[in-house]
Kinemage of the C-alpha trace (Angstrom):
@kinemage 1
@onewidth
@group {chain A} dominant
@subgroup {mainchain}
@vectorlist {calphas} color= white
{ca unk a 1} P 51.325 53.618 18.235
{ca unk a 2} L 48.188 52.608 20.880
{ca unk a 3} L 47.004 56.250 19.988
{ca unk a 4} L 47.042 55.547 15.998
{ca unk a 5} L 46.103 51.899 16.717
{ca unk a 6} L 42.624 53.306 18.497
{ca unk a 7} L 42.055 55.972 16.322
{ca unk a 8} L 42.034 53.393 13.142
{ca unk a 9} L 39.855 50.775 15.252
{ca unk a 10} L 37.385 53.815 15.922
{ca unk a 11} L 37.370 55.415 12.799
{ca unk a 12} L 36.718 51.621 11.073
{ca unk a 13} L 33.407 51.141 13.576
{ca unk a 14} L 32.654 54.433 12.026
{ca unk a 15} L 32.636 53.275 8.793
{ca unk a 16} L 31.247 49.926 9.076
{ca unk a 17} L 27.989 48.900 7.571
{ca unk a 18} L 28.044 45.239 8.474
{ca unk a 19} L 26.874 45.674 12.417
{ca unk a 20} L 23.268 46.174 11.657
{ca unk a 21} L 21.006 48.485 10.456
{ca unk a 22} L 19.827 49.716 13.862
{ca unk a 23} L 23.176 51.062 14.546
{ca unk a 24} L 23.759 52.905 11.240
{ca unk a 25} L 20.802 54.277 11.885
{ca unk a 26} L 21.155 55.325 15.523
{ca unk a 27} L 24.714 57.046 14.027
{ca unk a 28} L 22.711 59.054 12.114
{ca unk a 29} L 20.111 59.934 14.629
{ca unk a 30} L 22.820 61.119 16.962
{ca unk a 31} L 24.871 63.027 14.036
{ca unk a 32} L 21.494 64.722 13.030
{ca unk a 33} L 20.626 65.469 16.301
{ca unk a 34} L 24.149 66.844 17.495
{ca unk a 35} L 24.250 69.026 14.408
{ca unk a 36} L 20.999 70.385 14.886
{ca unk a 37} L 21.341 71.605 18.197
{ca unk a 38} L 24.633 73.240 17.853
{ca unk a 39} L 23.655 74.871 14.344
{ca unk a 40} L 20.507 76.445 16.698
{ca unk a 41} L 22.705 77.015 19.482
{ca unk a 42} L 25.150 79.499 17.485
{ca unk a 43} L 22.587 80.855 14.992
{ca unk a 44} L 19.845 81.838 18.231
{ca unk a 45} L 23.043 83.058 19.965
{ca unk a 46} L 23.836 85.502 17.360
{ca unk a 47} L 20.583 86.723 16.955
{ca unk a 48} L 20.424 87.494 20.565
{ca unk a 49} L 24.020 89.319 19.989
{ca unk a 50} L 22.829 90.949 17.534
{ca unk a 51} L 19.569 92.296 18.876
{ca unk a 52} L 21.550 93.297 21.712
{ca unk a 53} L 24.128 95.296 20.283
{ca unk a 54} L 21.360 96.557 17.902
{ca unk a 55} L 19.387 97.310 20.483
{ca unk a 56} L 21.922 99.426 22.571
{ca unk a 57} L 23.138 100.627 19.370
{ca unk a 58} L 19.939 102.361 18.931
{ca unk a 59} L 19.299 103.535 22.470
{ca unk a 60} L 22.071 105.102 23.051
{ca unk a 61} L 21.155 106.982 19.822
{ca unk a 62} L 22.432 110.644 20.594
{ca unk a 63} L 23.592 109.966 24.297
{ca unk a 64} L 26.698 110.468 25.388
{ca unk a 65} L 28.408 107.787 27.513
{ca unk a 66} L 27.969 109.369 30.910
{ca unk a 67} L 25.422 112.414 31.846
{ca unk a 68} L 26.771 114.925 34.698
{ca unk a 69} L 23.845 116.725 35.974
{ca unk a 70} L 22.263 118.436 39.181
{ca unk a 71} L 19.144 116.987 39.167
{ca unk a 72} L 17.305 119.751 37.053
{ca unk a 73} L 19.309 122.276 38.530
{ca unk a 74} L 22.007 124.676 36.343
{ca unk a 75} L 25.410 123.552 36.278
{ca unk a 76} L 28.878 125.608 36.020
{ca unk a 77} L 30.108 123.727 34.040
{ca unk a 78} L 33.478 125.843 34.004
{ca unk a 79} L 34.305 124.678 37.270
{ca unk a 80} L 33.334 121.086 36.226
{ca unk a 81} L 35.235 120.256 33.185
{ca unk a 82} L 38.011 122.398 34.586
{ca unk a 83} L 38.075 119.540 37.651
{ca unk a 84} L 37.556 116.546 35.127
{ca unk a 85} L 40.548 117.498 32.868
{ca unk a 86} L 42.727 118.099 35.339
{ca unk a 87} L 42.014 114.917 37.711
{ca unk a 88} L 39.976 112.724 35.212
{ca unk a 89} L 41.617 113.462 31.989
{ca unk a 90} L 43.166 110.347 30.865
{ca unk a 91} L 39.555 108.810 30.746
{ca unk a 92} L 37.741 112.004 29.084
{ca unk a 93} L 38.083 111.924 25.140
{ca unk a 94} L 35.492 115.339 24.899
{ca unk a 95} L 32.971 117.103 26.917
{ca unk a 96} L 29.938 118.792 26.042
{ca unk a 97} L 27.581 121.131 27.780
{ca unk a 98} L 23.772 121.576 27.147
{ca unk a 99} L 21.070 123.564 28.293
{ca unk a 100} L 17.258 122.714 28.002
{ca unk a 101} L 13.801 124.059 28.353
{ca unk a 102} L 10.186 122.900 27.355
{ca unk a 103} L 8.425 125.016 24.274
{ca unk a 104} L 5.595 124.964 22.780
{ca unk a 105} L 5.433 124.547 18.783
{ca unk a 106} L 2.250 125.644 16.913
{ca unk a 107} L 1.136 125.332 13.519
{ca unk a 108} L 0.554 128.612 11.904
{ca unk a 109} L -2.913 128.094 11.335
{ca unk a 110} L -2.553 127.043 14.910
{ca unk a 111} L -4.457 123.133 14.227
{ca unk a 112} L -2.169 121.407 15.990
{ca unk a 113} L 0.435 122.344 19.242
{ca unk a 114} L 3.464 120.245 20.062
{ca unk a 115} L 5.141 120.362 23.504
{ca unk a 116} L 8.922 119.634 23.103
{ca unk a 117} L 11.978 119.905 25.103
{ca unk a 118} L 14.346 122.740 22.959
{ca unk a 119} L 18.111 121.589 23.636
{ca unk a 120} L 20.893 124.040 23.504
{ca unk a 121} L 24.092 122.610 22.021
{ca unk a 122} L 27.546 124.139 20.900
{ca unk a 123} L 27.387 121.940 17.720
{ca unk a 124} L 31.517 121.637 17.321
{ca unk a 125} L 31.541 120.068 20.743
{ca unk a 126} L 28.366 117.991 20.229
{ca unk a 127} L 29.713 116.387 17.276
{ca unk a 128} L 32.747 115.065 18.922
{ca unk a 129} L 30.664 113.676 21.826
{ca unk a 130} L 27.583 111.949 20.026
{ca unk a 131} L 26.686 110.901 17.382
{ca unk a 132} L 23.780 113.526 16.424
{ca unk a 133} L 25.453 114.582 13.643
{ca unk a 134} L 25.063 111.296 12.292
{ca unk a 135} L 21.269 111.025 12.506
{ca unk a 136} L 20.607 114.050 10.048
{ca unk a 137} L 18.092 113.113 7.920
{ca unk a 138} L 17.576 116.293 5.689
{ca unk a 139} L 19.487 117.850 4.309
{ca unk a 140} L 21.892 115.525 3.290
{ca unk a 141} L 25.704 115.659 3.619
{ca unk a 142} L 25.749 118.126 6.025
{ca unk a 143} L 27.318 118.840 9.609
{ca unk a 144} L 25.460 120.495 12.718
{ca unk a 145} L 27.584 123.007 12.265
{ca unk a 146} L 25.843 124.307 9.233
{ca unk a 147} L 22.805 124.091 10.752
{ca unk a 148} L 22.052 124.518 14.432
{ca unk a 149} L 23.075 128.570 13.602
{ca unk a 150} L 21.086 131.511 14.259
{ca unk a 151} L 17.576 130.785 14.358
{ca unk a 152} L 17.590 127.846 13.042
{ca unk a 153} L 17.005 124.385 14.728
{ca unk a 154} L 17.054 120.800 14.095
{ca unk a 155} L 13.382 118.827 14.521
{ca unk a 156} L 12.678 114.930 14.993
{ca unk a 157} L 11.220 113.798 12.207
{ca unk a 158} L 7.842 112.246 13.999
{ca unk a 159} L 7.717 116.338 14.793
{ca unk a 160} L 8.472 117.488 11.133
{ca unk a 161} L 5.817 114.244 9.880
{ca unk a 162} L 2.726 115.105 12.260
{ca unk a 163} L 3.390 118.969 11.950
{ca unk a 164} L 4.217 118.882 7.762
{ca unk a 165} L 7.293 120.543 7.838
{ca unk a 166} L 10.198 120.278 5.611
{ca unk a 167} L 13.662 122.102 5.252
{ca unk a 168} L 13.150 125.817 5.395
{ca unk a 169} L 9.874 126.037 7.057
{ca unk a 170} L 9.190 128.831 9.770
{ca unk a 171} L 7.716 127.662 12.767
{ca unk a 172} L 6.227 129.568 15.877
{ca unk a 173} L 7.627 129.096 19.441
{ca unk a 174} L 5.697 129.535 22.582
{ca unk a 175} L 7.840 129.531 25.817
{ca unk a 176} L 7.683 130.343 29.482
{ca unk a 177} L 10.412 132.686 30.545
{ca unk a 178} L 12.245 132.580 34.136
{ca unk a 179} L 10.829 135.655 34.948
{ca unk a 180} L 7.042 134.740 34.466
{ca unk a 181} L 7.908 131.586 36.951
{ca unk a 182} L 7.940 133.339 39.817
{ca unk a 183} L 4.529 134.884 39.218
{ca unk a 184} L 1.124 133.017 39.404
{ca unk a 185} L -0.311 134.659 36.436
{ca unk a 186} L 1.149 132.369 33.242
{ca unk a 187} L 2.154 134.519 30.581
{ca unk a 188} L 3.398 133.083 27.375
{ca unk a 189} L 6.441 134.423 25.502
{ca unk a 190} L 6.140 134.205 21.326
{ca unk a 191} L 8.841 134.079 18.896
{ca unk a 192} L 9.922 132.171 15.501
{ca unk a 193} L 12.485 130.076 14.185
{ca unk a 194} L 13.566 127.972 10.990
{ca unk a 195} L 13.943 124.451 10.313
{ca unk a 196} L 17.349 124.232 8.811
{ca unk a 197} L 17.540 120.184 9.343
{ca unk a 198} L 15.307 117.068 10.510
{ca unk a 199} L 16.788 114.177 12.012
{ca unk a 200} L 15.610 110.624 13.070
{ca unk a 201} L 17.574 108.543 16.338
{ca unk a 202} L 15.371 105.677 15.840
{ca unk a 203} L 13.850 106.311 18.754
{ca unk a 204} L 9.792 107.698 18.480
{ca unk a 205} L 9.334 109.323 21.690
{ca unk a 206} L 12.706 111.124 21.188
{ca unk a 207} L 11.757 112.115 17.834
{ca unk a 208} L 8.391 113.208 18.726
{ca unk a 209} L 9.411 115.822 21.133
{ca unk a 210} L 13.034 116.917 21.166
{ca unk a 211} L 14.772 119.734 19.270
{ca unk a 212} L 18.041 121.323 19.243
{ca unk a 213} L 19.198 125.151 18.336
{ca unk a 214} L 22.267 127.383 19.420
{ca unk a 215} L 23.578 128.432 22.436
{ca unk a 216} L 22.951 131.943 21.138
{ca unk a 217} L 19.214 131.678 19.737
{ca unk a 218} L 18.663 129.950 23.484
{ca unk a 219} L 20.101 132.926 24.966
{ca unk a 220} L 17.462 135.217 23.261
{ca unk a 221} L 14.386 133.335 25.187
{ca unk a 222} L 16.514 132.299 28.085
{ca unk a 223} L 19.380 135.136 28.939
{ca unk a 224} L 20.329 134.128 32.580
{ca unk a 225} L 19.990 130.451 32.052
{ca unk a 226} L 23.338 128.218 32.763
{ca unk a 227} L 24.026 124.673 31.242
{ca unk a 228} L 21.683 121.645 32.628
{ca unk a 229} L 23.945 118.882 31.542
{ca unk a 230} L 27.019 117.878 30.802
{ca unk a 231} L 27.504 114.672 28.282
{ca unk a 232} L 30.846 113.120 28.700
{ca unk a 233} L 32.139 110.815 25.998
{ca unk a 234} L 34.971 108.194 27.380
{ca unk a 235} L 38.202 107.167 25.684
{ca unk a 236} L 38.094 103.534 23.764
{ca unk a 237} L 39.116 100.884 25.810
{ca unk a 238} L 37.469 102.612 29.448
{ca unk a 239} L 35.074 100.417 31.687
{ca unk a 240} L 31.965 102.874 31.995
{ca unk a 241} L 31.484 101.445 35.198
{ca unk a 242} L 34.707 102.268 36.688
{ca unk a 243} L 34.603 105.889 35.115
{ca unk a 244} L 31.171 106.567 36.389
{ca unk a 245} L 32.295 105.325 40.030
{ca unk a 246} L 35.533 107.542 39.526
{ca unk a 247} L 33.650 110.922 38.122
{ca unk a 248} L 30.713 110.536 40.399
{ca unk a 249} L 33.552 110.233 43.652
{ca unk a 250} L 35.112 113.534 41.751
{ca unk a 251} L 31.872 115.602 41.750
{ca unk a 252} L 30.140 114.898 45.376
{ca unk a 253} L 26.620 115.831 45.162
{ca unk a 254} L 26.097 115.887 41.441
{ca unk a 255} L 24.160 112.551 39.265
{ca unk a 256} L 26.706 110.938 36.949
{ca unk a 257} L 24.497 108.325 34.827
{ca unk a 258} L 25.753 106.157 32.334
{ca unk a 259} L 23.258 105.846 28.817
{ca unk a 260} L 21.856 102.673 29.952
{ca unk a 261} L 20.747 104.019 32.910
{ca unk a 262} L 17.377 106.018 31.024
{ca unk a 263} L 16.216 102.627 29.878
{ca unk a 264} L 16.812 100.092 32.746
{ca unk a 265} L 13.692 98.028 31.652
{ca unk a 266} L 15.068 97.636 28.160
{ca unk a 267} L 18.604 96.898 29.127
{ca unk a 268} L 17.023 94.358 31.734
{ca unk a 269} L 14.933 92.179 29.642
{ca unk a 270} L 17.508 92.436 27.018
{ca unk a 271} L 19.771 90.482 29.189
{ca unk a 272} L 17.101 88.163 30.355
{ca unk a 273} L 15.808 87.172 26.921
{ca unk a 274} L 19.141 86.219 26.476
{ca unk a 275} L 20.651 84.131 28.605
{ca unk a 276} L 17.557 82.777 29.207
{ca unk a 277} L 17.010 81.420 25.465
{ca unk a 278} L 20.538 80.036 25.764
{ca unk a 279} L 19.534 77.918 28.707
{ca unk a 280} L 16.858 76.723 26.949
{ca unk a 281} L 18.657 75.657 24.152
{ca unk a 282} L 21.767 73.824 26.171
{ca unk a 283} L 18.685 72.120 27.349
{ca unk a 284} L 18.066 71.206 24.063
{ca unk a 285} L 21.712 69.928 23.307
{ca unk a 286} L 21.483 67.887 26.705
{ca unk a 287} L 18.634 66.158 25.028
{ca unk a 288} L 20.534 65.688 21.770
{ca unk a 289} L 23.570 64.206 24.054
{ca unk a 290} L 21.369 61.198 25.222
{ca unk a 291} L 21.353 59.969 21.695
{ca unk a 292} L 24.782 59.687 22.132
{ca unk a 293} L 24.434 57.492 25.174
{ca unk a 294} L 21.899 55.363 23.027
{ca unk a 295} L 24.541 54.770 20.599
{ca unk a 296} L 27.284 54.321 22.711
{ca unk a 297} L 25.648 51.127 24.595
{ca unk a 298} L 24.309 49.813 21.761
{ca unk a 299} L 28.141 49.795 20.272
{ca unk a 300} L 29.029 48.056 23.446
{ca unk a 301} L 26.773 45.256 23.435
{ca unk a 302} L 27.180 44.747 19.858
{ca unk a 303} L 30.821 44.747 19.671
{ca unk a 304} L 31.044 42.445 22.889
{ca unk a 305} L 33.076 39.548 21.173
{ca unk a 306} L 35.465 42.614 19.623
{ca unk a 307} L 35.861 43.295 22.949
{ca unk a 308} L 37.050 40.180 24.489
{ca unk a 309} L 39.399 39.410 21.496
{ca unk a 310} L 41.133 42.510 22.145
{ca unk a 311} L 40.832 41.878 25.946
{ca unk a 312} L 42.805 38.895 24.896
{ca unk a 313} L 45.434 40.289 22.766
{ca unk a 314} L 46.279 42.158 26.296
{ca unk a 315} L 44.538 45.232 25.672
{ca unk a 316} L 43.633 46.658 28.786
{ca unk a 317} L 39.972 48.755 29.844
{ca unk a 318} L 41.742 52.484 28.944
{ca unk a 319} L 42.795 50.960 25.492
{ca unk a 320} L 39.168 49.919 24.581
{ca unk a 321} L 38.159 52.871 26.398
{ca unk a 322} L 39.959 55.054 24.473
{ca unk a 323} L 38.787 53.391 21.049
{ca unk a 324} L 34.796 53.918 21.837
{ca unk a 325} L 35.524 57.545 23.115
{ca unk a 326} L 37.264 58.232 19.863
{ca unk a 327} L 34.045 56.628 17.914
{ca unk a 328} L 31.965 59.159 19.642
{ca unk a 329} L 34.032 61.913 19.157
{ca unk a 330} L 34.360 61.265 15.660
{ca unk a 331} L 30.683 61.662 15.445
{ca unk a 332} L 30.047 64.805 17.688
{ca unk a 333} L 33.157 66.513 16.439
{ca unk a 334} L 32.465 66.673 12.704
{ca unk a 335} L 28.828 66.977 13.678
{ca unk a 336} L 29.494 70.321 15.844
{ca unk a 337} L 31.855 71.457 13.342
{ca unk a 338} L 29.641 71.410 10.302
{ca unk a 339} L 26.375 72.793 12.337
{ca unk a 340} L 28.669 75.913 13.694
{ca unk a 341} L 30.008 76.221 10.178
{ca unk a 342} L 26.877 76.361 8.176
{ca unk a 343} L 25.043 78.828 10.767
{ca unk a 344} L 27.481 81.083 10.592
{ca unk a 345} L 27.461 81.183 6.970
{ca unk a 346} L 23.531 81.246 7.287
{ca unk a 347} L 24.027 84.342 10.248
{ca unk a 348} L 26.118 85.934 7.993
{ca unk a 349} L 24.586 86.167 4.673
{ca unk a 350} L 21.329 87.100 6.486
{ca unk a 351} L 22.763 89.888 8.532
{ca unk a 352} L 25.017 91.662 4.905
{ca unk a 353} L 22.544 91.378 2.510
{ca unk a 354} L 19.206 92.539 5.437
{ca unk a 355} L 17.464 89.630 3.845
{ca unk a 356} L 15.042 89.411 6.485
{ca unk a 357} L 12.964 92.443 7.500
{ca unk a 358} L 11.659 93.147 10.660
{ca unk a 359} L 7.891 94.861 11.579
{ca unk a 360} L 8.019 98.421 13.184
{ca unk a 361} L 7.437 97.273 16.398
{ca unk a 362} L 11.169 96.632 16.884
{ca unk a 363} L 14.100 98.759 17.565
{ca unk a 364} L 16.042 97.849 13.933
{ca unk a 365} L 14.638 97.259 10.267
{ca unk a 366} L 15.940 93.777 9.176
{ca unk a 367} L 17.117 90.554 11.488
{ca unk a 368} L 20.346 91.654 13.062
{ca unk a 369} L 22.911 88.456 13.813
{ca unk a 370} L 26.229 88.937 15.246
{ca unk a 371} L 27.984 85.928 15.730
{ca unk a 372} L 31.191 86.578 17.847
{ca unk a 373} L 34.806 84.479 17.161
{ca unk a 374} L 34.783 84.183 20.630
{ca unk a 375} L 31.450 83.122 21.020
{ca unk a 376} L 31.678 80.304 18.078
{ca unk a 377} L 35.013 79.139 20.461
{ca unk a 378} L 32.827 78.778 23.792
{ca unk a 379} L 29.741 77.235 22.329
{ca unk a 380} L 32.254 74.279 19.957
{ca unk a 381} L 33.815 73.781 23.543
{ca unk a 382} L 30.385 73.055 25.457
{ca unk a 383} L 29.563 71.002 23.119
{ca unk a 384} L 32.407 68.875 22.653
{ca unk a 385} L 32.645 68.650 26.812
{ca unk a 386} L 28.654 68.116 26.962
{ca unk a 387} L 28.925 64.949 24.376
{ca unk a 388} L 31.849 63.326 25.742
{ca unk a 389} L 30.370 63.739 29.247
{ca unk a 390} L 27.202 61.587 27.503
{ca unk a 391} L 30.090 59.280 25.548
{ca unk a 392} L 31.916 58.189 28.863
{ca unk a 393} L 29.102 57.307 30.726
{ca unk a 394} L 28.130 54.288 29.271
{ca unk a 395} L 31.973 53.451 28.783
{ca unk a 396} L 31.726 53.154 32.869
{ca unk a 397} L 29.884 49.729 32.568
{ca unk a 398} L 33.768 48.209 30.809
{ca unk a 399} L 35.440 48.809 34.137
{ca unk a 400} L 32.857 46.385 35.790
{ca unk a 401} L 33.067 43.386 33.939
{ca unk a 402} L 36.335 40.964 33.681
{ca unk a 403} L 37.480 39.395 29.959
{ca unk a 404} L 35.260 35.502 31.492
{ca unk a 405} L 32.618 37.944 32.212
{ca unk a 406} L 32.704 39.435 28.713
{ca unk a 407} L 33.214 36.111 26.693
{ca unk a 408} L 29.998 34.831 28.913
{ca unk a 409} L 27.551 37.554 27.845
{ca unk a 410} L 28.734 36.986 24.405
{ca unk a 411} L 27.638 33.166 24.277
């Protein structure tokens, strides 16, 4: 009943017009400013998600989740995956091996040379361990199956723009065989294969000088040459972490990197931009929250004589308490609500429909905003705890002052 009695009292301040004009206004001041902050703490926070998980999204691009590799060294990989299925299995989903070498690419009227690392993949394998397959550009609708086969490769497309090839075009290789490493004369080895397929990851300096053929048409330039890497992709639901610790205890001697690990920078300043933007907008909110302590002494002095007649009545300092901590509430509540509400409607219009599009300098086309349930939970929470922090501390001043005390101020 003392509950429902407050909650009426409170909810009647709310709606009063009668206590001045100062007040009304300072309501509004405090419901603007509490809406505002929390509408720019969700919407920043998503963007921040969303440029994260972009971000990541995109360099990761064809990587698997961990890299097993002997520091430039060959591999047998045989002996390796035999060891990870048997002991590691239950956190493998697939395994694929590749080999690499540098080669040289010249234009036939030989205007222009490209140096590019030429990957060897098995593409069935490759497939189920990144996602290359799904950064095919040209043709269309096709699998790396049909066309890392024979002599036929797949290009970057910053290679296939700056060189002017298309689908179909014959290109000339220039490579450096084992044998000629070991002497001090450098001899160049020449042969030629097609473009069957030109793909993009997003990422320039991967597209610029990285291409991928068959194990076989790698053999004809490279006979004796084992496997350089291994990609590992991990089961859903496995801590990378964990299965990088576990793998790396499994293969003594051998570098087991997770994809993050090849941009460390990135993935840093990622996490810094983040966090600290959030700071600086719970700053923000603090700021907001001392409108709230405005308002809640002005209530105080101005509803001194309602205080003392329900001091009278026998209403004791957790009653009254609990009246002006439901006014504020009321405010902050509805206020945090509605500015969570609308930018998440805002965040997600913007992110389905790409409304906003981004200049080339960033990783991803159009504003990316990701705005978490879990997230929208944790920030209504803060904010709720930060305002009634700022709506009880005025409320302190009731315990110090008896009902004579009260009724005297009020003359």
């Amino acid at each position: 009943m003392l509950n429902r009695f407050s909650f009426l009292l409170a909810w009647r301040y709310l709606k009063s017009r009668s206590i001045g004009s100062s007040i009304n206004a300072m309501v509004l001041i405090s419901f603007f400013s509490i809406f505002l902050s929390s509408f720019a703490l969700t919407l920043v926070t998503g963007v921040m998600n969303g440029f994260e998980s972009s971000t990541r999204k995109k360099l990761q691009g064809i990587n698997a989740d961990l890299t097993v590799n002997a520091r430039g060294q060959e591999l047998n990989t045989t002996a390796i995956t035999s060891v990870l299925r048997e002991q590691a299995g239950s956190l493998i989903d697939s395994m694929s091996s590749v080999s690499n070498q540098y080669v040289i690419i010249r234009d036939q009227d030989d205007s222009s040379i490209n140096v590019t690392q030429m990957y060897a993949i098995n593409p069935h394998t490759e497939t189920t361990t990144t996602t290359l397959g799904s950064t095919i550009l040209n043709p269309t609708n096709t699998t790396l199956e049909n066309i890392v086969v024979k002599e036929g490769i797949l290009v970057g497309d910053v290679i296939a723009r700056n060189q002017g090839l298309v689908v179909g075009d014959e290109i000339e290789l220039l490579y450096l065989d084992n044998s000629s490493s070991q002497s001090q004369t450098v001899h160049l080895e020449k042969t030629y294969a097609q473009v069957s397929g030109i793909f993009s990851s997003g990422l320039e300096e991967l597209d610029e000088h990285t291409i991928f053929c068959s194990r076989n048409f790698f053999a004809t330039m490279w006979p004796d040459q084992d496997p350089t890497e291994l990609k590992i992709k991990l089961k859903a639901g496995i801590n990378p972490n964990l299965a990088q610790k576990k793998i790396s205890t499994l293969l003594a001697g051998l570098q087991v990197r997770r994809w993050e690990q090849f941009y460390p920078a990135i993935i840093s300043a990622l996490m810094l931009e983040k966090y600290a933007m959030f700071f600086i907008l719970i700053l923000i909110m603090l700021v907001a929250c001392t409108t709230i302590v405005s308002l809640m002494f002005m209530q105080i002095t101005r509803r001194t004589r309602d205080i003392a007649i329900l001091r009278s009545m026998g209403a004791g300092p957790g009653m009254i308490r609990a009246i002006f901590t439901l006014y504020g509430l009321l405010i902050t509540t509805v206020a945090t609500t509605l500015g969570i509400a609308i930018a998440t409607l805002i965040g997600t219009i913007v992110s389905y429909y790409r409304l906003i599009k981004l200049p080339d300098a960033y990783f991803v086309t159009h504003l990316p905003i990701d705005i978490q349930p879990w997230w929208i939970v944790a920030i209504f929470v803060l904010c709720i705890f930060m305002s009634l922090c700022a709506i009880l501390l005025p409320l302190t001043r009731l315990n110090n002052h008896s009902l004579a005390e009260i009724i005297k101020a009020d003359q």
